[in-house]
N, C-alpha and C positions, 0 to 999 in steps of 0.2 A: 436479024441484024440490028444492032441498036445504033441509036445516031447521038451524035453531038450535042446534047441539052443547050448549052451554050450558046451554038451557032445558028438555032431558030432565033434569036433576037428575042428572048424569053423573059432579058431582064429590063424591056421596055426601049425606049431613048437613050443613049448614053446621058449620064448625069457630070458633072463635075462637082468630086468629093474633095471635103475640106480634109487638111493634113491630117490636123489635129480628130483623133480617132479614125484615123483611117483604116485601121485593122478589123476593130470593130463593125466600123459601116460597114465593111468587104463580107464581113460572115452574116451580119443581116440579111444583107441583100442575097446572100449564096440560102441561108436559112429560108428566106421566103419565097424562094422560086423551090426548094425543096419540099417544102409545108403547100405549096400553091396548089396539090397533083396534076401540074402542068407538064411533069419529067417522070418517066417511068419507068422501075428498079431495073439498073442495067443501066439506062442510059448512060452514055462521057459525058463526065465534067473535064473539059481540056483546059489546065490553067490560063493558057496565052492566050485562049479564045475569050476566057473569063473577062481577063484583065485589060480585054480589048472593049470588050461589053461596057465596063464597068469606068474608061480610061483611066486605070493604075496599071502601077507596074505586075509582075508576077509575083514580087514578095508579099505583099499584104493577100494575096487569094490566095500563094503556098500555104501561109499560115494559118488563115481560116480554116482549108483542107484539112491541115493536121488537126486543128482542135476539132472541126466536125467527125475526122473518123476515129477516134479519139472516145467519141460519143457513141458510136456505131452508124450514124446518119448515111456515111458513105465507105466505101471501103477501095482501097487502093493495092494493084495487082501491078508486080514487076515488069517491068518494060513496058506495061499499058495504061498507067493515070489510074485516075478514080474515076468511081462509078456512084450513081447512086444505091444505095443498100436497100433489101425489101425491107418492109414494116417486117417488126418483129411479131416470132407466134407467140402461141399461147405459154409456151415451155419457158420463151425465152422473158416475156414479162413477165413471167415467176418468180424466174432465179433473179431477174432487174428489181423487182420490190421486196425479196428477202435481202439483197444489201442495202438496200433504201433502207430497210426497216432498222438494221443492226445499226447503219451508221448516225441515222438519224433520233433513235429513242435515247444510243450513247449518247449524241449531243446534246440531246434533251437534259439527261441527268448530268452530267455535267457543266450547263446551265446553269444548273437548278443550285440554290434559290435566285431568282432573277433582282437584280437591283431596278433603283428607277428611270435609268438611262434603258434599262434593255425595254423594260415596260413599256416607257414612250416609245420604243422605236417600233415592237410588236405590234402593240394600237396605232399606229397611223399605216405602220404595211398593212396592217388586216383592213383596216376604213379603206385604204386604197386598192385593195384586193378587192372588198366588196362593191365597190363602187363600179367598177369594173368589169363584175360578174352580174349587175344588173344590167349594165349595158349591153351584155353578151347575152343574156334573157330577153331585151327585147329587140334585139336583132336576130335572131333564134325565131321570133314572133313574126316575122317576112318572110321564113325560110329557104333565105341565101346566108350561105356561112361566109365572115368578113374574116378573110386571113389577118387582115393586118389586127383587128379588135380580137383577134382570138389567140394570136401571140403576144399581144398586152395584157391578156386577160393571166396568160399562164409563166409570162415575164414576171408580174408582179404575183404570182402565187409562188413562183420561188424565193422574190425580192424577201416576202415573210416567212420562209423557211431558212435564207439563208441570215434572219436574223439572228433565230437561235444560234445555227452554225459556227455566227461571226463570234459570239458569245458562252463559248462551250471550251474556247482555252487550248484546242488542239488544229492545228492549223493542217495536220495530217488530215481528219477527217475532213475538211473545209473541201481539202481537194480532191480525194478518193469522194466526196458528193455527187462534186461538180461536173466528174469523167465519167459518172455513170450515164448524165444526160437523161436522165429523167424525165425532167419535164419537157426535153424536148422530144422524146420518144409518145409523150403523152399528148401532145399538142397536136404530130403527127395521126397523131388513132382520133383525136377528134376534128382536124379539118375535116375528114372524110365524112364519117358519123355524127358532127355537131358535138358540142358540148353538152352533155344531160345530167352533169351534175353540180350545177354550180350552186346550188341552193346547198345542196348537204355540204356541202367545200366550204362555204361562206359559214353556215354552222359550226362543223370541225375546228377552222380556224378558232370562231371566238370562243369556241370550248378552251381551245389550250392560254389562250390570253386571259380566262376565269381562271383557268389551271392554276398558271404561274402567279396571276395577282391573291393566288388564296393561300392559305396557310400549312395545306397537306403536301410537305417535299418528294412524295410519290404521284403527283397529282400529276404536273406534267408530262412527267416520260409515259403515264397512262396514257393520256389525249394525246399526246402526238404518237402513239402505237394503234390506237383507237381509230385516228385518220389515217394512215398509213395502209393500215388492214379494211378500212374501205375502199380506199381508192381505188386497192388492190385489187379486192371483189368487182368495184364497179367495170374497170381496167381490163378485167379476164371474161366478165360477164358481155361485153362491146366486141369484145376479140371471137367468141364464142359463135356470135349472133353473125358474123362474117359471113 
């Protein structure tokens, strides 16, 4: 029988959330009780129990709802709410990083060639991605995994992916990205396992920021397939080791 995730008081104290982003806050805070493995595939997430948790109404957690199952994170069954959804297998982060791959090397190339707006924006997501990821190396080094530094760590490994995104001229592929949930599927496979690739990530990245600032217009859609087909590996290889 599964129970109420919600109804253990799992998302602490109630807080009082400001208006302004309140939809936002509402899926964080759903995010990081789901990334916590403090709720277990199966469990209900009951909105009105949420949104009692959380003191807001049930619109700003309906909506988080929908963009998390959306992602795969949760998945919701007629007449009964949502639940939370298992980590996905091995099959299914397969066919998750062969769309990653197609939508994201397209963005690439049509990117490409990057002016000096997109360049500054790249180099300061990647500096703040890396910065980031050394932090998460040395909390890695106490060997307690910090949910909240490990969803920063992979917030801002999107923030530099969705710069290209932002800059790729098709706003289709922005969002068919975005609904794959990605990165938060990835973030999930390493709360449990740790992060163990932040070093090659942090590399990857400045490969594609050399990419774009050099002069070969194949260079980029190379490096961001280059990382993409690692991740992948490392990704399948962690799921594997299960």
């Amino acid at each position: 029988m599964t129970t109420d995730a919600a109804e253990t008081g799992l998302f602490g104290a109630p807080q009082t959330i400001e208006r302004r982003g309140l939809r936002d806050h509402v899926y964080e805070r759903i995010l990081q009780l789901l990334l916590s493995g403090d709720v277990s595939p199966g469990a209900r997430l009951s909105i009105d129990t949420i949104a009692r948790q959380l003191q807001v109404s049930p619109t700003p957690v309906r909506e988080a709802m929908v963009q998390l199952e959306r992602t795969g994170l949760v998945t919701r069954e007629a007449l009964k709410g949502y639940r939370v959804a298992p980590p996905l297998d091995a099959d299914q982060l397969a066919e998750l990083f062969e769309a990653r791959l197609m939508l994201e090397t397209t963005a690439t190339r049509l990117a490409t060639p990057a002016g000096p707006d997109m360049l500054a924006e790249l180099r300061s997501a990647e500096d703040r991605h890396r910065r980031a990821g050394y932090d998460v190396i040395e909390q890695m080094r106490g060997g307690t995994p910090d949910v909240a530094l490990t969803t920063e760590y992979f917030a801002l490994d999107a923030a530099f992916h969705d710069v290209v995104l932002s800059h790729c001229g098709n706003h289709y592929i922005r969002e068919m990205s975005a609904s794959l949930g990605a990165q938060l599927h990835r973030m999930r496979q390493s709360v449990v396992h740790g992060v163990t690739d932040v070093r090659e990530a942090i590399a990857e990245h400045e490969a594609i920021v050399d990419a774009f600032a050099g002069g070969d217009p194949a260079a980029p859609e190379a490096a961001m397939r280059r990382h993409i087909e690692q991740v992948r590996a490392r990704s399948l290889d962690i799921e594997q080791r299960r």
